[in-house]
N, C-alpha and C positions, 0 to 999 in steps of 0.2 A: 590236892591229889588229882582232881580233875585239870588242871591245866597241865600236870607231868605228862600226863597219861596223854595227854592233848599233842604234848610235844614232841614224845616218843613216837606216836602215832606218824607223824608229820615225818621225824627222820627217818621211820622206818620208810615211810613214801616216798622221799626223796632217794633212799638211798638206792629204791629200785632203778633209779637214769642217772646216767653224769652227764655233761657237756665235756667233764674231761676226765678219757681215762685213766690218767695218769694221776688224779687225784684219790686221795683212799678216803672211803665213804664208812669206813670202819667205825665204831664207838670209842673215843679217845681213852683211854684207861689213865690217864692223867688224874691227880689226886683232886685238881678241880671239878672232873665232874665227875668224880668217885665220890666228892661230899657235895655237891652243888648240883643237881639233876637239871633245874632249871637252865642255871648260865650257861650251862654243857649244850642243851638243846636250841636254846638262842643264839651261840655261836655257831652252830651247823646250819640254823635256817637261816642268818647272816649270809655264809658262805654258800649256800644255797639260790640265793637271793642275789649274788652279784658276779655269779658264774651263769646263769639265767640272763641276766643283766648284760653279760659281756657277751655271749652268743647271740640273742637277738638285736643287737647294736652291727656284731659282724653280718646277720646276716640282711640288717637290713641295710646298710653299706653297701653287699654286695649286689644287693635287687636295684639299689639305686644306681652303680654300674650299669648294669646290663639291660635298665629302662633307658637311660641316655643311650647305648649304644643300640639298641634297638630305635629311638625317634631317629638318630643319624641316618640308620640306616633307610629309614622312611622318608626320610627327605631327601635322600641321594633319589629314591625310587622315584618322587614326586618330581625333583629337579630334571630326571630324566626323560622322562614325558614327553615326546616330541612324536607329533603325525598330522600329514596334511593332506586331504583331496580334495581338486577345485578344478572346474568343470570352464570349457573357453566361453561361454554364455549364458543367459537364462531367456532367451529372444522367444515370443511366439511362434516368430519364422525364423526361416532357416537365413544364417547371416555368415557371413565371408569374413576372415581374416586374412586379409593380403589377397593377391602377391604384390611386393614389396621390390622396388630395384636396390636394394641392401637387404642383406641379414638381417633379420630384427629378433628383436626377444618376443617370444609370445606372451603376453598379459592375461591369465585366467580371469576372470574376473566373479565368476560366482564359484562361491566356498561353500565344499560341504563339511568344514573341521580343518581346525587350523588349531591345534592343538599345543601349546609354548609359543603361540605367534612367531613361527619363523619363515609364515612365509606373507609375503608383500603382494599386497593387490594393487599398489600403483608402481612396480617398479617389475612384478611377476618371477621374482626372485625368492629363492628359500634359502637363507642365512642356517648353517649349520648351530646350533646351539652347542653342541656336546659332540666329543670325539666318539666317533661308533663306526659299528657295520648298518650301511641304512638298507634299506630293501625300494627300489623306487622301479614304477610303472608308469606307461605314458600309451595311449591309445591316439591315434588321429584320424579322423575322414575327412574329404573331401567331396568336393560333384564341380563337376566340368560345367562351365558355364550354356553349355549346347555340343549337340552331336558334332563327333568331328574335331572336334576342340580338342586341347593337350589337357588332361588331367594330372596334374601336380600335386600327389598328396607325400608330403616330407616335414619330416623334424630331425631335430640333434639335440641332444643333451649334453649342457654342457657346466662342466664346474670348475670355478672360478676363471671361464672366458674361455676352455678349451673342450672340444667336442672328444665326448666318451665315447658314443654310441648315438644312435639313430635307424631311420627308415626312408626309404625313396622310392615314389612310386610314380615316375610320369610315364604316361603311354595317352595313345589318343581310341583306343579301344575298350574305356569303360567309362562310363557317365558318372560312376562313384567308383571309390574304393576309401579301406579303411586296412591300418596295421595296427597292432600291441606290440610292446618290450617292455620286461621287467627284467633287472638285475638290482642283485645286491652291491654294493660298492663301499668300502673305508674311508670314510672323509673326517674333515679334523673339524674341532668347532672354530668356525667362524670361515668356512668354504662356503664360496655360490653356487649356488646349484640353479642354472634357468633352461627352460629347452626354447631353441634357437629356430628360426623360420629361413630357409635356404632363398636363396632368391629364385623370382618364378614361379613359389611354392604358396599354396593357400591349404586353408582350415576351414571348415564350416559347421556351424552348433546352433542349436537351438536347446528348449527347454528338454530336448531326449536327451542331452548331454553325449552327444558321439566324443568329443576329443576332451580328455580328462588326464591330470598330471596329480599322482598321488610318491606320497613317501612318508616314510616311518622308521624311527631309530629298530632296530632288531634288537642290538645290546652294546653299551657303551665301552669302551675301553682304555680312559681314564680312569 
């Protein structure tokens, strides 16, 4: 008696939830378990049992979807990662780059973050990793070697060998000067990005880091 009462107990429990509504959780009025009370309640906590069985199978199916699509998407984030500022020296004193009778590429050469390594310290180039809108800034100073002298403080940015944008500043009227420019700009992965030294034109840095060449993905668009 005690184990009917056990099992009646149990279907009346189950029968409070289904996995499916479309299933009837009714007492079978079948002549088997009209004389069989036991087998009657064995077979409902069977079907009980493997309706239970078949929802937590689906739904952990479905959680294991949506964890895969969630690390993808974590790694796209990670893949996308790209920022770099690097400063034209780290000198005690104050040290000249250039002027130079050609164009030349300017060489940073101390990094404060170089983040996906795309950008080069012996070539002073930044290799586009990923197609995006990047956000890229460039500061320069100068100082005239003596009063009277042509002050030449100029840059050009330039990606993949053609000048974007830039600043020029000669005159013989100031012993220093310095400019900034930031723009955002579209480049594709695998674009150069270096900024270019005009002829004529010098740079000078020490460890204050006056001339600094920074950029950073904003958001990719691959």
């Amino acid at each position: 008696m005690r184990a009917i009462l056990l099992l009646c107990l149990l279907q009346a429990a189950f029968g409070q939830y289904s996995w499916d509504r479309s299933a009837s959780l009714t007492t079978p009025t079948s002549g088997v378990c009209l004389s069989d009370l036991t087998s009657c309640g064995c077979c409902l906590m069977r079907k009980k049992v493997e309706r239970m069985e078949s929802f937590f199978n689906i739904s952990v199916e479905a959680m294991s979807m949506e964890l895969k699509k969630s690390r993808t998407a974590l790694n796209n984030i990670r893949e996308s990662r790209s920022a770099f500022s690097v400063a034209l020296n780290n000198a005690k004193q104050l040290t000249c780059y250039g002027p130079f009778p050609t164009k030349t590429v300017v060489i940073y050469k101390h990094v404060f973050i170089n983040l996906g390594d795309g950008y080069s310290v012996e070539t002073g180039v930044f290799t586009v990793p990923r197609s995006g809108v990047y956000s890229v800034a460039l500061s320069a100073y100068s100082k005239a070697v003596s009063p009277f002298t042509t002050l030449a403080v100029c840059a050009e940015l330039l990606v993949n060998g053609q000048v974007i944008t830039g600043t020029r500043d000669m005159n013989t009227e100031d012993l220093e000067d310095s400019d900034t420019f930031v723009l955002a700009i579209q480049l594709k992965a695998g674009d150069k990005v270096a900024v270019n030294l005009p002829i004529g034109c010098s740079l000078c840095d020490d460890s204050t880091h006056y001339n600094t060449f920074t950029g950073f993905l904003l958001y990719a668009t691959d």
